[in-house]
C-alpha positions as CSV (number, residue, x, y, z in Angstrom):
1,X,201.5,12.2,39.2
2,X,199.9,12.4,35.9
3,X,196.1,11.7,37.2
4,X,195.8,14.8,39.9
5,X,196.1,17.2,37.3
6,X,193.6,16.3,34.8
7,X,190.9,15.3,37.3
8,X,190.9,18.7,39.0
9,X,190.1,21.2,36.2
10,X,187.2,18.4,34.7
11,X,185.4,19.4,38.1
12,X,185.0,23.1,38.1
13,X,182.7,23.8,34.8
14,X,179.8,21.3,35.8
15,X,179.2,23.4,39.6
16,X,179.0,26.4,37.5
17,X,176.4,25.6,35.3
18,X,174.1,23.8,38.0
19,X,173.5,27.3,40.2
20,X,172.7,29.7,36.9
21,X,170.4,27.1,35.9
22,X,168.4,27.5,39.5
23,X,168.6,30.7,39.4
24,X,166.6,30.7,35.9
25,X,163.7,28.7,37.4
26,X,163.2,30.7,40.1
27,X,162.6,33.5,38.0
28,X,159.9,32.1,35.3
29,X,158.1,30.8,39.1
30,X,157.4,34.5,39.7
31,X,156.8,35.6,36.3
32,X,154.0,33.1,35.9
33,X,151.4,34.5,38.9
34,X,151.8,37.7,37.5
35,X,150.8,36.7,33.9
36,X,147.9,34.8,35.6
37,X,146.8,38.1,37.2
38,X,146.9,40.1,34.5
39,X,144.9,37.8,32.3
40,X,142.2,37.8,35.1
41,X,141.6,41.7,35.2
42,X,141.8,42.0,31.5
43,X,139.3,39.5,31.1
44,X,137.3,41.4,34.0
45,X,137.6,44.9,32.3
46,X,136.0,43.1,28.7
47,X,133.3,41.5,30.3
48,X,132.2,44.1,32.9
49,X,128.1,44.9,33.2
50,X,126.8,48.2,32.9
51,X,125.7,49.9,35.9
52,X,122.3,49.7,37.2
53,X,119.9,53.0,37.2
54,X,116.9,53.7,38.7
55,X,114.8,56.2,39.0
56,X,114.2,58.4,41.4
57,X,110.8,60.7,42.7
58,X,110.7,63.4,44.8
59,X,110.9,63.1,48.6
60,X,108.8,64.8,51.5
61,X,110.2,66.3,54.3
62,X,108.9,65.4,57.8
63,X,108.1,68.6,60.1
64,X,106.2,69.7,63.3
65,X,103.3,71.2,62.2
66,X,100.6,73.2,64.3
67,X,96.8,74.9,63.3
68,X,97.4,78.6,64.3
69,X,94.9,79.0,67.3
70,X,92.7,82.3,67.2
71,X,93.0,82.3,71.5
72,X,93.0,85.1,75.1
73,X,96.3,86.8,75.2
74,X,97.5,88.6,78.0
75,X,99.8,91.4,78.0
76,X,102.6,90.5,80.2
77,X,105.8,91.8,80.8
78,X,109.3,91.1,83.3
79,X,110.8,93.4,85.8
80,X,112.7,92.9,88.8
81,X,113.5,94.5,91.8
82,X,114.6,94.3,95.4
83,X,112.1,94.1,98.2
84,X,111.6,96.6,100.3
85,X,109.6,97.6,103.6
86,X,106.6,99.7,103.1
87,X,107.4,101.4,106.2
88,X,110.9,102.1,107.8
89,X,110.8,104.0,111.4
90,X,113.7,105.4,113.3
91,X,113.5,105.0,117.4
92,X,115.3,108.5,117.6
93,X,116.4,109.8,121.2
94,X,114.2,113.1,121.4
95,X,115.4,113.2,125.0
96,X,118.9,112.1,126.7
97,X,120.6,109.8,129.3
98,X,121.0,107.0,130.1
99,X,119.1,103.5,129.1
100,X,117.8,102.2,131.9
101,X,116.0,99.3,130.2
102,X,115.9,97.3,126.9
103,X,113.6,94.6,125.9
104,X,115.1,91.4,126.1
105,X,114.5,90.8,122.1
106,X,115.3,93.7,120.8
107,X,117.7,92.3,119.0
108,X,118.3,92.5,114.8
109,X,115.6,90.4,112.8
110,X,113.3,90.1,115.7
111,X,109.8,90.4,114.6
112,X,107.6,92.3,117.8
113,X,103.8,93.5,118.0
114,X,102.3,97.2,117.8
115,X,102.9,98.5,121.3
116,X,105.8,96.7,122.9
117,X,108.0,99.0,124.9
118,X,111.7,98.9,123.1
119,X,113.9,100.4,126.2
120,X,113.5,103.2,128.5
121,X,115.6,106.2,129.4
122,X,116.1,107.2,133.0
123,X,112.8,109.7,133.9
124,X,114.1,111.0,137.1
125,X,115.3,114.7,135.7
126,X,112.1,114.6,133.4
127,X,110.2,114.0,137.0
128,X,111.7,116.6,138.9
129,X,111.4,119.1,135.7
130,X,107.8,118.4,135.6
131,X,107.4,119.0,139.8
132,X,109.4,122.2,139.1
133,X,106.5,123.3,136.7
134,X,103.8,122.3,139.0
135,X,105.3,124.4,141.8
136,X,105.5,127.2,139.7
137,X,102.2,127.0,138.5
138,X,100.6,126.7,142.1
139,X,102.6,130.0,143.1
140,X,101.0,131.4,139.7
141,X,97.5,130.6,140.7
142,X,97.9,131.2,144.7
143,X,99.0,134.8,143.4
144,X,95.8,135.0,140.8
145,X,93.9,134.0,144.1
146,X,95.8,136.6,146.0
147,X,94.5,139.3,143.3
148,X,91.1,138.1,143.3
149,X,90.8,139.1,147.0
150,X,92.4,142.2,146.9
151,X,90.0,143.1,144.2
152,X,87.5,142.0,146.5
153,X,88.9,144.0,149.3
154,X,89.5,147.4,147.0
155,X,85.7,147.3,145.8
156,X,84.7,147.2,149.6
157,X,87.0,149.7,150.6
158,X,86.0,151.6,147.8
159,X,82.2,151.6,148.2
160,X,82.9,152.7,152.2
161,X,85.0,155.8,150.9
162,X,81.7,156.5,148.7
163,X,79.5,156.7,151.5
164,X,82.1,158.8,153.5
165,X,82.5,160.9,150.7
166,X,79.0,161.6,150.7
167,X,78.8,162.2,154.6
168,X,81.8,164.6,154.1
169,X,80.3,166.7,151.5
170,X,76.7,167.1,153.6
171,X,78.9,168.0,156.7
172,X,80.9,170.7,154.6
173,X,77.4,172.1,153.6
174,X,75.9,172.3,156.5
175,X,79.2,173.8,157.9
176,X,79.3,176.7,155.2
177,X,75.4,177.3,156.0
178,X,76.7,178.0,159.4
179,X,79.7,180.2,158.6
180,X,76.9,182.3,156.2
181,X,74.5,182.4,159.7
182,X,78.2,183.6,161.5
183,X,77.3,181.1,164.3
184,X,80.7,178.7,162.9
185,X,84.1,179.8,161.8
186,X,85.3,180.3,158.7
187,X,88.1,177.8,159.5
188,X,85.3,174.5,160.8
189,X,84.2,175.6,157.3
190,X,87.8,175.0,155.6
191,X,89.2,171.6,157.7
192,X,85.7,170.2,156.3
193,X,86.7,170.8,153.0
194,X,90.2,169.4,153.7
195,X,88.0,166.1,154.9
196,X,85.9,165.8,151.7
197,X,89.3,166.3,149.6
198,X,91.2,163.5,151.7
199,X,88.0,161.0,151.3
200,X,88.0,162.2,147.1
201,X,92.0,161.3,147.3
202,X,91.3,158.1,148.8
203,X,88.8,156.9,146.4
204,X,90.8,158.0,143.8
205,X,93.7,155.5,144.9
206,X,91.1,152.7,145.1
207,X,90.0,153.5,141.9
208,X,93.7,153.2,140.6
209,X,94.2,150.1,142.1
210,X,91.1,148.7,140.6
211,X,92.1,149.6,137.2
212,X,95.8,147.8,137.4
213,X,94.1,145.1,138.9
214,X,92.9,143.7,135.3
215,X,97.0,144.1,133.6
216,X,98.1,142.5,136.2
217,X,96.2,139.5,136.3
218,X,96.4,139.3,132.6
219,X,100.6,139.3,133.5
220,X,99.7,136.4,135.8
221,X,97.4,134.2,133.1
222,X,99.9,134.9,130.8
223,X,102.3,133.1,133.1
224,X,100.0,130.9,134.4
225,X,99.7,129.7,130.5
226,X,103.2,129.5,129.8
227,X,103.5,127.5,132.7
228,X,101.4,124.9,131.6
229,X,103.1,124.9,128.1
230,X,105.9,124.1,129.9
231,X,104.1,121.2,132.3
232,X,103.1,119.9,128.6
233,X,107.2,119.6,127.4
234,X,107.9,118.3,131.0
235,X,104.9,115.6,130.4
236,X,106.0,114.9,127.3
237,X,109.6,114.7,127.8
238,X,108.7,112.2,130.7
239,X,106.8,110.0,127.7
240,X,109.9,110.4,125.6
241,X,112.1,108.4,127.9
242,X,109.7,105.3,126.9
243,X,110.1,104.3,123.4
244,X,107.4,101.9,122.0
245,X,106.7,100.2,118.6
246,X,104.4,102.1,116.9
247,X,103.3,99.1,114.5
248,X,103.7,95.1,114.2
249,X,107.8,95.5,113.0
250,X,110.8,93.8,112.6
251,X,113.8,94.9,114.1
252,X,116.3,96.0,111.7
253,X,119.1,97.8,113.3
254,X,119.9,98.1,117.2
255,X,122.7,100.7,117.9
256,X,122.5,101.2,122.0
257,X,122.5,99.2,125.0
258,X,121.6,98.9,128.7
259,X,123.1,101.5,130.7
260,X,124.7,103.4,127.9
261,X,124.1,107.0,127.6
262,X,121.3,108.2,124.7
263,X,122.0,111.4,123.0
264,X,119.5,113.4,121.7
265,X,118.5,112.8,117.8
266,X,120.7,109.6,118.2
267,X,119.4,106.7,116.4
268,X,118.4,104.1,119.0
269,X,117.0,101.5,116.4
270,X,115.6,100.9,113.0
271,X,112.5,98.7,112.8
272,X,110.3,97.7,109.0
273,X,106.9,97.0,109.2
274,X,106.0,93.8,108.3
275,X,102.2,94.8,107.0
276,X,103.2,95.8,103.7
277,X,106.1,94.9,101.4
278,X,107.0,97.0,98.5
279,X,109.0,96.1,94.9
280,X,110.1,98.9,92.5
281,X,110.1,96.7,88.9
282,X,111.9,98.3,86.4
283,X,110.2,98.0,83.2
284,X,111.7,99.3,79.6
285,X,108.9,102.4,78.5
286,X,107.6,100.5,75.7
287,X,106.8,97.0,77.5
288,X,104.7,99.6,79.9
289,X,102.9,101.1,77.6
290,X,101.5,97.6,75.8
291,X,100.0,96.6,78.9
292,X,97.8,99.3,79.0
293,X,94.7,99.8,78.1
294,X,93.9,102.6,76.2
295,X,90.2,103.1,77.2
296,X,90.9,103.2,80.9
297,X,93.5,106.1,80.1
298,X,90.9,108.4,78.7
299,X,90.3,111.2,80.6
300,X,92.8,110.8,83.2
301,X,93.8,113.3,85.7
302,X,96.0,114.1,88.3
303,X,93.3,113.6,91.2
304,X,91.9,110.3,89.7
305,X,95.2,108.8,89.7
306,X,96.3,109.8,92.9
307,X,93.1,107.8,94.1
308,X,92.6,104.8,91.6
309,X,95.8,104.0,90.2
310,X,95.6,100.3,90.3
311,X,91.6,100.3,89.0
312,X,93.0,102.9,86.6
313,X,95.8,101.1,84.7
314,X,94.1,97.9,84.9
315,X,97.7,95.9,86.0
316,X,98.0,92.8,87.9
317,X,101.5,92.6,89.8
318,X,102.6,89.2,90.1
319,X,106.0,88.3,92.3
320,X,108.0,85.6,92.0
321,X,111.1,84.9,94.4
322,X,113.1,82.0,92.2
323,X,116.2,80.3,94.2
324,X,117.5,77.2,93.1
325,X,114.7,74.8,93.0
326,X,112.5,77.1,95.3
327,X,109.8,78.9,93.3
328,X,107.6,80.9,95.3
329,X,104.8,83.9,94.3
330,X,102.6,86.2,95.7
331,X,99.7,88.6,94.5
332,X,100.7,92.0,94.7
333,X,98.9,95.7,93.5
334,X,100.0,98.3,91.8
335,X,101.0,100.9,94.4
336,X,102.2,104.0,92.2
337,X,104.6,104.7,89.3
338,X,107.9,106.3,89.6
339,X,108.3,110.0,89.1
340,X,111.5,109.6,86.8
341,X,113.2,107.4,84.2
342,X,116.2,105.2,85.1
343,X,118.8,107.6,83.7
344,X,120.8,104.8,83.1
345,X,118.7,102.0,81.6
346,X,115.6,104.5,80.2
347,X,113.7,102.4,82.2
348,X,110.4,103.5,84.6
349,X,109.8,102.1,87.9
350,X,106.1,100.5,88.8
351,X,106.1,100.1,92.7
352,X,104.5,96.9,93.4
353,X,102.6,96.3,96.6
354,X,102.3,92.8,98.8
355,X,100.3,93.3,101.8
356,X,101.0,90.8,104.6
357,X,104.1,89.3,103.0
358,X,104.7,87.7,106.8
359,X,101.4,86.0,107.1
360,X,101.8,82.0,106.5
361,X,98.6,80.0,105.2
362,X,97.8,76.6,106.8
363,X,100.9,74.3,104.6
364,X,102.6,76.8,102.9
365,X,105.8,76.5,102.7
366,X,106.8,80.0,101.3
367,X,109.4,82.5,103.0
368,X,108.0,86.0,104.0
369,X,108.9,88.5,101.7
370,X,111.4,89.7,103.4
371,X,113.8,93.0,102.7
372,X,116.7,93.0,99.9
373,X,115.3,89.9,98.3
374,X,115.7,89.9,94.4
375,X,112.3,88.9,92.7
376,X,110.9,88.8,89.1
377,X,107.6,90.8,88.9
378,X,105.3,89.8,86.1
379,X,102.9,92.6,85.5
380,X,99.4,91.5,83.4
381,X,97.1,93.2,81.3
382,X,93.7,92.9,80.5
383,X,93.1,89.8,78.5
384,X,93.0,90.5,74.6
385,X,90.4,88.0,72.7
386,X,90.6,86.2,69.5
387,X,94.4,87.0,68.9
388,X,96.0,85.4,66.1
389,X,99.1,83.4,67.9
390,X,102.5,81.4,67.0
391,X,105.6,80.5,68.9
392,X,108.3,82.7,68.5
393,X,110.5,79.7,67.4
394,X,108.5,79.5,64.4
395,X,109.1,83.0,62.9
396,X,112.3,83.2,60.6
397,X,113.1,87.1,60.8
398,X,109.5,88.2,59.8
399,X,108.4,85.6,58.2
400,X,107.0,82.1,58.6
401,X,106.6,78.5,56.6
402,X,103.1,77.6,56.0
403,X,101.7,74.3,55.1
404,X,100.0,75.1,51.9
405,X,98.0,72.9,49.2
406,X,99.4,69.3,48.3
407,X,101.5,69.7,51.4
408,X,103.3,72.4,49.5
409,X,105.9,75.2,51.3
410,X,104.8,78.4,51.4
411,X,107.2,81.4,52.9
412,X,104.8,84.0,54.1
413,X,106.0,87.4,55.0
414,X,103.8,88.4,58.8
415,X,103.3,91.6,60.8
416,X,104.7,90.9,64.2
417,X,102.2,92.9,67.5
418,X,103.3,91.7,70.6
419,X,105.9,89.6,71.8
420,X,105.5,88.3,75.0
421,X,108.1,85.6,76.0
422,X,107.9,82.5,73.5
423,X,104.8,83.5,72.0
424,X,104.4,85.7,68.9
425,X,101.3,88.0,68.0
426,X,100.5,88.4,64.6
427,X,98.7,91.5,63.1
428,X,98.5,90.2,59.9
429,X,100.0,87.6,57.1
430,X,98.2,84.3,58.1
431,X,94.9,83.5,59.3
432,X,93.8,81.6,62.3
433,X,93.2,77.1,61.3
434,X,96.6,77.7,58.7
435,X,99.2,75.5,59.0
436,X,102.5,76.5,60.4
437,X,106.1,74.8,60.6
438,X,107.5,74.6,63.9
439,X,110.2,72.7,63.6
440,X,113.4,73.6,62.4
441,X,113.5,73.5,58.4
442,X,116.8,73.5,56.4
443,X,116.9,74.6,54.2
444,X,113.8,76.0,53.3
445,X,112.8,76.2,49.5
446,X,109.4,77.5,48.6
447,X,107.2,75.0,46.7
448,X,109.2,71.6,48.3
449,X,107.0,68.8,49.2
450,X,106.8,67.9,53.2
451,X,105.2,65.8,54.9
452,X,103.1,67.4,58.2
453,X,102.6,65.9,61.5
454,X,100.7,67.9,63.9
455,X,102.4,68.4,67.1
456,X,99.2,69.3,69.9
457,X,101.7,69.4,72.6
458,X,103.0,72.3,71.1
459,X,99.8,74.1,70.4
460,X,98.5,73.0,73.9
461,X,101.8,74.5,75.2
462,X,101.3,78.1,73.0
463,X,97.6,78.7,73.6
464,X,98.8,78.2,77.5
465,X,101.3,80.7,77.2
466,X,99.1,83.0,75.8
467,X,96.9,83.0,78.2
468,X,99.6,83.3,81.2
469,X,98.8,79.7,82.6
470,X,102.4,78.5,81.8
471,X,105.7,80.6,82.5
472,X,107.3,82.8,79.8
């Protein structure tokens, strides 16, 4: 009883002190890396090298350079416009009734020669109004026959009442001799006298039928001509029921058919010639105006350019249709200019002329210029030598970089002439064999070292330009 007591508290103070005592070691095992660590960096941080310098010269730029070319430039400039016939003509009904044939193509974008006879109109009240003038103009000249013969008749008549006249006046003569001698009457002597006066009244009617003879065959020319004015409607009327094409056309616009009924002024078809094809380019004033030349605009007038417009403004139209991947052009002429600014743009109209826009060359493969296609018309002017030239890309708002001595940067300041698409004319500020930047520069600091490589695609592609042998 006396041994469980004791031996139970002996126990409990040695557990105790074995944990606090593991406890402790684990500590000083995460202590000691970090001491280790520290040691390490400061040891870095006293023994660290300086760093390294080197120096440094100054580096070139690379850049696109080109010589400036001294080249042909022509004037160009871009308009467009839709295409229109040169000629539009109206098949209008200048008689009426009823269609009594139609050509089996007249039919909307049928293309038919000069000649071809569209429809007809029934002629048979033409006919019978044209008979009715010919009968009347037969009566007209049976009854100018009629008066010819009584005029014939009236002078015969007349030159037998002459001779009985003169009979009649010897008998009353020789009658009054008697009555003087008292072998006749007084009375033979007086029905004598009655006799001459009867033959005198006679004549005298002849005579006045003689003189209306003249007024009233002038009443029958008269209606003898207005007769045949009228067999010329009737004649004509008769043509008018046949409507042909006046010109090689295509048909634009059919508005009748077989045995309808044709009123008169209707429209019975549209046709456009297909000869001629015609483009009005709207063009701002002042890209007009550089294209031309001033010497050929000295001592212009009215008359001369009525007559020689396209010799006189010395333009050459060139049309260009552009649809997806299609690119088709023609040659074209300056027809005439338009009479009025575009009150809207403040731009002026140059009509543009393609003759034969329908006629195909052996393997072309264009379309005809057709009506109410949108096209781009490039009008030239005479070529302009020795122009000093530079891509537009290259100018940096009036001025350019130039390639100076020891590869140095120069910003030059240039006077800008024309300006025709990507291609710059300069009047003045660099000269033609300088050295221009044309690639892009940033930024630009005047003096800086660069390092040129000439581009001759890009001067190749410029003087081409210039010159209108590549597009704008």
């Amino acid at each position: 009883m006396s041994d469980a007591p004791s031996g139970t508290p002996s126990d409990a103070p040695s557990g105790a002190g074995d944990s606090g005592g593991k406890t402790l070691w684990k500590r000083l095992l995460i202590i000691v890396p970090i001491l280790i660590g520290v040691a390490v960096v400061a040891y870095n941080v006293r023994n660290r090298a300086e760093p390294q310098r080197t120096d440094t010269g100054e580096t070139a730029r690379k850049v696109r350079i080109i010589a400036v070319p001294a080249t042909t430039v022509v004037p160009r400039a871009l308009g467009f416009g839709t295409v229109t016939p040169g000629t539009v003509w109206e098949a209008v009904a200048e008689v009426q009734g009823t269609v009594v044939e139609i050509h089996p193509q007249l039919k909307s974008g049928a293309i038919l020669p000069k000649g071809t006879t569209l429809l007809r109109i029934d002629p048979a009240d033409y006919r019978l109004a044209l008979r009715s003038v010919e009968a009347d103009i037969g009566v007209i000249k049976a009854q100018l026959a009629e008066l010819a013969g009584r005029r014939t008749n009236t002078r015969a008549s007349l030159a037998i009442e002459n001779r009985l006249l003169a009979i009649a006046a010897r008998e009353l003569e020789r009658k009054r001799q008697l009555v003087r001698s008292k072998v006749a009457s007084a009375a033979a002597a007086d029905t004598e006298e009655r006799n001459l006066l009867g033959r005198q009244q006679s004549i005298q009617s002849l005579r006045n039928i003689l003189n209306l003879l003249p007024a009233e065959k002038q009443k029958l020319d008269a209606q003898l001509s207005s007769a045949r004015i009228r067999i010329q409607n009737a004649k004509r009327d008769l043509e008018r029921t046949t409507i042909t094409l006046p010109f090689d056309a295509r048909i634009a616009e059919v508005n009748v058919e077989k045995s309808q009924f044709a009123k008169f002024g209707q429209t019975l078809a549209i046709a456009d010639s297909i000869d001629v094809s015609e483009i009005s380019a709207q063009l701002p004033i002042d890209k007009m105006l550089q294209l031309l030349d001033p010497a050929r605009m000295a001592g212009i007038t009215p008359e001369r350019a009525m007559a020689d417009i396209e010799n006189m403004l010395g333009l050459t139209p060139i049309i260009r249709l552009k649809s997806g991947r299609l690119v088709s052009q023609w040659r074209g002429r300056v027809a005439r200019i338009a009479d009025r600014l575009d009150p809207r743009t403040r731009t002026i109209g140059v009509i543009v002329a393609v003759d034969n826009p329908y006629r195909l060359a052996a393997g072309d493969l264009r379309p005809p210029l057709a009506k109410n296609m949108y096209v781009e018309v490039e009008l030239r002017g005479q070529p302009l030598e020795a122009q000093i030239v530079v891509p537009r890309s290259a100018l940096h708002g009036g001025r350019v970089f130039v390639v100076g001595p020891k590869n140095r940067l120069q910003i030059r300041a240039v006077t800008l002439g024309l300006a025709l698409g990507g291609v710059a004319v300069i009047e003045s500020g660099i000269k033609a064999g300088e050295r221009i930047v044309v690639s892009d520069l940033i930024p630009a600091i005047e003096g800086m070292l660069l390092d040129p490589v000439l581009d001759a695609d890009a001067a190749a592609r410029l003087i081409a330009q210039a010159a209108g042998k590549a597009g704008f």
